[in-house]
C-alpha positions as CSV (number, residue, x, y, z in Angstrom):
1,X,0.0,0.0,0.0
2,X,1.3,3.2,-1.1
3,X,1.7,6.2,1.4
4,X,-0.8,8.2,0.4
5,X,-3.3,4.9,0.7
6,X,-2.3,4.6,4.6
7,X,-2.5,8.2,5.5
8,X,-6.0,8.3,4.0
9,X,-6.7,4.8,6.3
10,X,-5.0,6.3,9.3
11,X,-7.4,9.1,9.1
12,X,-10.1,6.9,9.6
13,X,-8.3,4.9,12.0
14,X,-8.1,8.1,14.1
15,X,-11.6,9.0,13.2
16,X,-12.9,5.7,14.9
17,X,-10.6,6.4,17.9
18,X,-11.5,9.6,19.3
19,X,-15.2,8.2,19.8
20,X,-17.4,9.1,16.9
21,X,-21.0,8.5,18.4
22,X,-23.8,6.9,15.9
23,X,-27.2,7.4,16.9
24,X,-29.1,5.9,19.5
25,X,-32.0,3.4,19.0
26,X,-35.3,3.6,20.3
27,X,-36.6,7.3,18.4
28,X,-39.8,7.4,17.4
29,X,-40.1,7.6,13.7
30,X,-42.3,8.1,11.1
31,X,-43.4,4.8,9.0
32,X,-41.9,5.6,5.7
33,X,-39.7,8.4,6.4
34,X,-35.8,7.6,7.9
35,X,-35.0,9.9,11.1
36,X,-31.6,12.2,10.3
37,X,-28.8,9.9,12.7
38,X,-25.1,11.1,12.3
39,X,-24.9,14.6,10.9
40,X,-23.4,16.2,13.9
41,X,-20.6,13.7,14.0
42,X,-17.6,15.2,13.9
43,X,-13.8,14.6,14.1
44,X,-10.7,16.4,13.8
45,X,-7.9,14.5,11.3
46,X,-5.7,15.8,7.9
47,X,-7.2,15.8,5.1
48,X,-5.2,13.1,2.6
49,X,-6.3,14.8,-0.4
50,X,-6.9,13.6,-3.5
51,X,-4.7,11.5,-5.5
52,X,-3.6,12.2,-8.9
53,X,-4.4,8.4,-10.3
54,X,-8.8,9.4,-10.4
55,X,-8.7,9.4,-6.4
56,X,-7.7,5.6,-6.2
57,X,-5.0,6.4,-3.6
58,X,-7.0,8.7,-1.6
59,X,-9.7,5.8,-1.6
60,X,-7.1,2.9,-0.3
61,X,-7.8,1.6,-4.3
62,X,-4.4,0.0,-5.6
63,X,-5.0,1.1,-9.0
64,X,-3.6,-2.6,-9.8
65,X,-5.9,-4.6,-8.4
66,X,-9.3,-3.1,-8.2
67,X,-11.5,-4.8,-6.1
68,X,-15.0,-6.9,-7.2
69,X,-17.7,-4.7,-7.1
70,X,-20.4,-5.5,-4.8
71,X,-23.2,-3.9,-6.4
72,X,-23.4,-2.1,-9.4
73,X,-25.7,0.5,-11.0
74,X,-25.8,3.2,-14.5
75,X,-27.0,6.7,-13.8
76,X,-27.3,9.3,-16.5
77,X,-24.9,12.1,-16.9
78,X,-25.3,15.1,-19.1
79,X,-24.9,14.7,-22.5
80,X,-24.8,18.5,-23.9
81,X,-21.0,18.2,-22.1
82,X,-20.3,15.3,-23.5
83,X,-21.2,12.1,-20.7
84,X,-23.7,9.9,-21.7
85,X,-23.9,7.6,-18.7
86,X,-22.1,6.6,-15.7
87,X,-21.3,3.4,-14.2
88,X,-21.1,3.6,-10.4
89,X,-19.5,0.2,-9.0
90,X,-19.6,-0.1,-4.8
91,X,-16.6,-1.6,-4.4
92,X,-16.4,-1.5,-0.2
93,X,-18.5,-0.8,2.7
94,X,-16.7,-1.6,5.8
95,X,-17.1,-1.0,9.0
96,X,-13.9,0.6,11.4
97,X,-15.3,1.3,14.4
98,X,-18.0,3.6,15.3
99,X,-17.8,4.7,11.3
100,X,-18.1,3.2,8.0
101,X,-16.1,3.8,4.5
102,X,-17.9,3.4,1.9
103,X,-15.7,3.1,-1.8
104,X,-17.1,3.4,-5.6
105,X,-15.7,3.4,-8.8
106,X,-17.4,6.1,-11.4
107,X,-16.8,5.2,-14.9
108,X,-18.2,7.1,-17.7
109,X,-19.6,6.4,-20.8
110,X,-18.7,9.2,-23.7
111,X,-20.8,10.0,-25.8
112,X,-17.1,11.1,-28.1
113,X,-14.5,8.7,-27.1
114,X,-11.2,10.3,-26.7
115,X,-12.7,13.3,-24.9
116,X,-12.3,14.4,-21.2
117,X,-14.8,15.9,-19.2
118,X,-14.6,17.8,-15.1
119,X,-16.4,15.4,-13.1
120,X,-18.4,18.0,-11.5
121,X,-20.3,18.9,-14.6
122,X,-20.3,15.7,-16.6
123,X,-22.6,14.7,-13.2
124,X,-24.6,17.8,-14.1
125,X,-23.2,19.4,-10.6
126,X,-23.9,17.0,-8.5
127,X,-21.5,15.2,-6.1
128,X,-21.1,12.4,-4.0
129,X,-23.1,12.5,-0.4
130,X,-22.9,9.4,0.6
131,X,-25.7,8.1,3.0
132,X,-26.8,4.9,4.8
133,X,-30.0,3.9,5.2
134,X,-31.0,1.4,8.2
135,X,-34.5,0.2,6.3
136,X,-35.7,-1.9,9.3
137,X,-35.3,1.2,11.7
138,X,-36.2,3.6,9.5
139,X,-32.6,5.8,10.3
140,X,-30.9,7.8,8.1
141,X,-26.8,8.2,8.5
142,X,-25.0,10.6,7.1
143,X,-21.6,11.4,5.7
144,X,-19.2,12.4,9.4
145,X,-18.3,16.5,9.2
146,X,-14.8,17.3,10.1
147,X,-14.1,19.5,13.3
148,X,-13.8,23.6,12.7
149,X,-14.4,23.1,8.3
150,X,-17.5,25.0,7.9
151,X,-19.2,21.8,7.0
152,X,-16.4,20.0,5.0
153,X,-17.3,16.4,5.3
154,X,-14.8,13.3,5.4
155,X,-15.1,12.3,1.6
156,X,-13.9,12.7,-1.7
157,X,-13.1,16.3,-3.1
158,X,-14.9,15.6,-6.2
159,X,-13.7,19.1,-7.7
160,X,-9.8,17.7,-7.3
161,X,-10.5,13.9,-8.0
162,X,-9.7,14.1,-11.4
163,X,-11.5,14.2,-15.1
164,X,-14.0,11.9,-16.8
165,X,-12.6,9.5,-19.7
166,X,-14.2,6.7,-21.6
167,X,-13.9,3.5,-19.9
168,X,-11.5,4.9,-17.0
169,X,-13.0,4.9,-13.1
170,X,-12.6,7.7,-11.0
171,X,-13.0,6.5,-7.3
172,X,-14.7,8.6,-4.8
173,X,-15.0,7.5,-0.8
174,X,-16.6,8.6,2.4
175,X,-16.8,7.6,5.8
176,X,-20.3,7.7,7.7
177,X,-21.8,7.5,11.4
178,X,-21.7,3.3,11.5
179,X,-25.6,1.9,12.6
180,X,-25.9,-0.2,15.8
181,X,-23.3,-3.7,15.5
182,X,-26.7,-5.4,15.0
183,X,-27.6,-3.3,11.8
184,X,-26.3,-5.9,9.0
185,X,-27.3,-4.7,5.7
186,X,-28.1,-1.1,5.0
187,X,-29.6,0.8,1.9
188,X,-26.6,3.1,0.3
189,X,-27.1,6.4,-1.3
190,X,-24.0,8.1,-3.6
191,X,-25.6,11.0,-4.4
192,X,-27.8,13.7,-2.8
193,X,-30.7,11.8,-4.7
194,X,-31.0,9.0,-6.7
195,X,-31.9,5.3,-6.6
196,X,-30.3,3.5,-3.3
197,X,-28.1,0.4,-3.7
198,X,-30.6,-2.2,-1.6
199,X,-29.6,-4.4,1.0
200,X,-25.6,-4.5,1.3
201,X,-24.2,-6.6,3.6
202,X,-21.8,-4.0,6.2
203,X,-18.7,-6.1,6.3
């Protein structure tokens, strides 16, 4: 594992360590709609940055030996800039601790080979937010907020992660409040909205 690969897993090492709180069971909650668990969780650690290799260091990926993807789904993209879809892979959701790190693979689909496109606008602006879902308790966890950032959250810089090329991943990463031990499979959100990846196993 390359340097920049164990400063980004030392983070969340430290993360876990200074006692990131999920939420508590027993709330009340409405029958269809998840209660918001894990946005004030918070935690003081560097930033590894992003890496120059489409995020894959940054992400603990070795570029070498991408891992199996455990689910996969295609979203659209926008075509007037010249994405035509994009193939999110999840490729881990593990828990460390009192948090979990979620890792995909983005891969676009041109709609001109040969061209590159910023991330940010080939996803029509949006950007990763990733979000657990507990569906049997109805709880919603979100992405963990580092300490004194005005809101910056422990995940992937997708304006620095690099640019969208046919048939080459970018990987993006974040690291969540973790559900109770006995929470086994969650519902996984990338983006702000969308369609969740359904019952994955938490490893």
């Amino acid at each position: 594992m390359n340097t920049r690969s164990q400063r980004a897993l030392v983070a969340i090492a430290l993360a876990s360590i200074l006692g990131l709180t999920a939420c508590s069971g027993g709330d009340e909650t409405d029958s269809t709609t998840p209660t918001d668990s894990g946005s004030s969780q918070s935690v003081t650690t560097a930033n590894g940055g992003e890496a120059a290799d489409n995020g894959a260091a940054a992400a603990g990926i070795d570029i070498n030996n991408v891992p199996k993807a455990i689910a996969t789904q295609t979203i659209p993209a926008d075509r007037e800039v010249g994405v035509d879809t994009v193939k999110v892979d999840l490729l881990r959701l593990e828990r460390k601790g009192k948090i979990v790190e979620a890792v995909f693979a983005l891969t676009p689909k041109m709609t001109t080979p040969g061209e590159s496109v910023n991330i940010h606008g080939g996803l029509n602006g949006a950007e990763p937010n990733v979000r657990l879902i507990d569906p049997v308790n109805l709880k919603l966890y979100k992405t963990i907020e580092l300490a004194n950032s005005n809101g910056k959250q422990l995940e992937t810089n997708i304006m620095t992660a690099g640019d969208f090329v046919e048939g080459k991943p970018v990987f993006v990463w974040g690291a969540v409040a973790a559900p109770p031990e006995e929470v086994s499979k969650v519902d996984v959100l990338v983006f702000e909205s969308g369609v969740p990846f359904k019952d994955v196993p938490l490893s």
